[in-house]
KOLMAR-32188 format. One record per atom (N, C-alpha, C, CB): residue in one letter; x, y, z. Coordinates in steps of 0.001 Angstrom, whole numbers, plus 500000, padded with zeros to 6 digits. Glycine has a CB too. Layout:
BEGIN
AXYZ;...
***
This chain:
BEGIN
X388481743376934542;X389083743864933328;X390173744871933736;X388007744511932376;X391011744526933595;X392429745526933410;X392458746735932102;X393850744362933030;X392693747772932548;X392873748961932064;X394295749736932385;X391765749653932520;X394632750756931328;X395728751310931538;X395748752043932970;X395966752140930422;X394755752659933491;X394660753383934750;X394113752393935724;X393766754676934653;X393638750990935816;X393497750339937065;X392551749228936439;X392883751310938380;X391986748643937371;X390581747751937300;X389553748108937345;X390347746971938062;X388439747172936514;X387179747751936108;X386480746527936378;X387041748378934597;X385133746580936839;X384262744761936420;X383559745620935928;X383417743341937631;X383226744405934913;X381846744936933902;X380654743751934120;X382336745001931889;X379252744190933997;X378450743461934193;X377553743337933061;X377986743747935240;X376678742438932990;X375599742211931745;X374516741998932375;X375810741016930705;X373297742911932225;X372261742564932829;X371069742574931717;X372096743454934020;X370291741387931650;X369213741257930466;X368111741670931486;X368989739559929585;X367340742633931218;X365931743253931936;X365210744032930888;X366224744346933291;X363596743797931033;X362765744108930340;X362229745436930798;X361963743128930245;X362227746155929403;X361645747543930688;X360312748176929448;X363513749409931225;X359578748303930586;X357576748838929737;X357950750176930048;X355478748241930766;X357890750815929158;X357591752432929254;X356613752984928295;X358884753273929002;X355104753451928856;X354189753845928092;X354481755393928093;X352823753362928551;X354181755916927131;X355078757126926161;X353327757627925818;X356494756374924298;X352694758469926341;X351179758965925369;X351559760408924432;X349568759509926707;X351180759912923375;X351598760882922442;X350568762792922494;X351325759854920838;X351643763425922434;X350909764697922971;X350144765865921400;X352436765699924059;X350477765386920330;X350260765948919558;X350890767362919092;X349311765847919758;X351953767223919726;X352631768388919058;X353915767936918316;X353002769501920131;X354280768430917502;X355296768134916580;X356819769466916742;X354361768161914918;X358280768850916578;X358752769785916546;X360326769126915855;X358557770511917939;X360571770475914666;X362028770004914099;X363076770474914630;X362280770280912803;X363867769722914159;X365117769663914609;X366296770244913740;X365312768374914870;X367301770856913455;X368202771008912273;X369338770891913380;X368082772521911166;X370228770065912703;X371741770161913326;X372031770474912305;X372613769040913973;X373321771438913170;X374429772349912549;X376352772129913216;X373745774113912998;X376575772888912812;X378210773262913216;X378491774533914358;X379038773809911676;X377678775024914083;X377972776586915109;X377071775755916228;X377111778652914408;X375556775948915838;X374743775042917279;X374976773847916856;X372928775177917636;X374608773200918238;X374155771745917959;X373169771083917992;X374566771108918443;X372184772238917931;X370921772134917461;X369993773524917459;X370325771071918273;X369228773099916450;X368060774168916662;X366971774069916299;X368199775212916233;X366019773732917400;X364177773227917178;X363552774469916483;X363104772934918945;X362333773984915796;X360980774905915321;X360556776141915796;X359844774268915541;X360855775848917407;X360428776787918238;X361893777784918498;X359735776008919619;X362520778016917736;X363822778755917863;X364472778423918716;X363818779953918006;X364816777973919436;X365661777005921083;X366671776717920412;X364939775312921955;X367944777005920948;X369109776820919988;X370005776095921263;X369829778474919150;X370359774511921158;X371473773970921906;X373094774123922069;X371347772978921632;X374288774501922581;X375538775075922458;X376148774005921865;X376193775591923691;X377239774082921201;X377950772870920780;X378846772415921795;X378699773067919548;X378966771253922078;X379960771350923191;X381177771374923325;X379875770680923806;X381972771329921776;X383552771845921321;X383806770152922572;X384385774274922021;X383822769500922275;X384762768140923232;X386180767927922792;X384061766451923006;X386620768196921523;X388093768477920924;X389028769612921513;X387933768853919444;X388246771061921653;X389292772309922035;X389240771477923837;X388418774578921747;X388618771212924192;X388624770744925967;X389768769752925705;X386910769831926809;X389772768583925333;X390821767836925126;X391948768149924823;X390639767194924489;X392009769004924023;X393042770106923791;X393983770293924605;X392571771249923711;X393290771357924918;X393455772202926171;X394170770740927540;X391420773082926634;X393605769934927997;X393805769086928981;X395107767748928566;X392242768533929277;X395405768127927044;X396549767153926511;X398223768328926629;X395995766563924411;X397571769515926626;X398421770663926140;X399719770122927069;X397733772437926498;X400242770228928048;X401273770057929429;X402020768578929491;X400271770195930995;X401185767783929383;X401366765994929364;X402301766111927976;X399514764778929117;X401950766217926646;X402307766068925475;X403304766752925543;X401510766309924544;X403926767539925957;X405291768650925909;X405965767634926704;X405215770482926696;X405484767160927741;X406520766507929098;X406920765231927937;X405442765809931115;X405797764881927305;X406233763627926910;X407196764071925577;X404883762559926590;X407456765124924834;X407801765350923691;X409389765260924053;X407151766659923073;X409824765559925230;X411105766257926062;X412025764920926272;X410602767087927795;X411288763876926533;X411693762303926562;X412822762196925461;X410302761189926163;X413666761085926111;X414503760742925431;X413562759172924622;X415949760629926436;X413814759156923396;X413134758034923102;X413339756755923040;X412816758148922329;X412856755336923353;X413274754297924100;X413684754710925195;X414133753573923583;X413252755266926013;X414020755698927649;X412326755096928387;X414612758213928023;X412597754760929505;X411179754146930586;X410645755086930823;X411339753430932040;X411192756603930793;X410655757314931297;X409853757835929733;X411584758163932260;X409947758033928772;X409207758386927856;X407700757325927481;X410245758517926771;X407928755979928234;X406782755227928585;X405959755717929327;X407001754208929072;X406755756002930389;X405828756301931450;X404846757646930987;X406744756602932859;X405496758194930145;X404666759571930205;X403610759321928833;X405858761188930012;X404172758444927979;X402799757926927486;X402006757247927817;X402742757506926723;X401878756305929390;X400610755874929963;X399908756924930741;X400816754722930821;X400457758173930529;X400016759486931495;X399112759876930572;X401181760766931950;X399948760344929273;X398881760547928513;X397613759861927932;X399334760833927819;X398115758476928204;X397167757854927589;X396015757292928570;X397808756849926817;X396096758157929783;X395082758231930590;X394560759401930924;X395325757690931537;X394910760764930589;X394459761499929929;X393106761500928903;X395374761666929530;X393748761022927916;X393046760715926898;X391671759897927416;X393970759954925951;X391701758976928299;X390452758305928225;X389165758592928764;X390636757320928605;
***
């Protein structure tokens, strides 16, 4: 499989898988939120992981180079397969 940044093989594998799970008798909730991204019964609070401000942040430099392009020019291509490997 061809991709913007190179070659990939992909595979399909059909396999059966037994996983015995014994139930422990304890129970515990869950609430998702916006500030956490979670928070169990037992007060345990998970961080959100913000994956947008990171992307952000890592598009910030590429997107200016590419903004600077003359448009229809090869070189304003080129800097959108930059970004658009970035992005992936």
């Amino acid at each position: 499989m061809r991709r913007a940044d190179g070659y990939y093989a992909q595979f399909a594998l059909d396999a059966e898988r037994h996983l015995e799970v014994e139930p422990t008798g304890h129970a515990v909730g869950l609430d998702l939120g916006l500030t956490a991204f979670y928070t169990d019964s037992n007060g345990k609070e998970k961080e959100n992981p913000r994956f947008l401000r990171r992307s952000e942040s890592a598009l910030k430099r590429p997107g200016r180079r590419v903004s600077r392009k003359v448009k229809g020019s090869k070189n304003i291509g080129k800097g959108g397969r930059y970004v658009r490997a970035v992005l992936k």
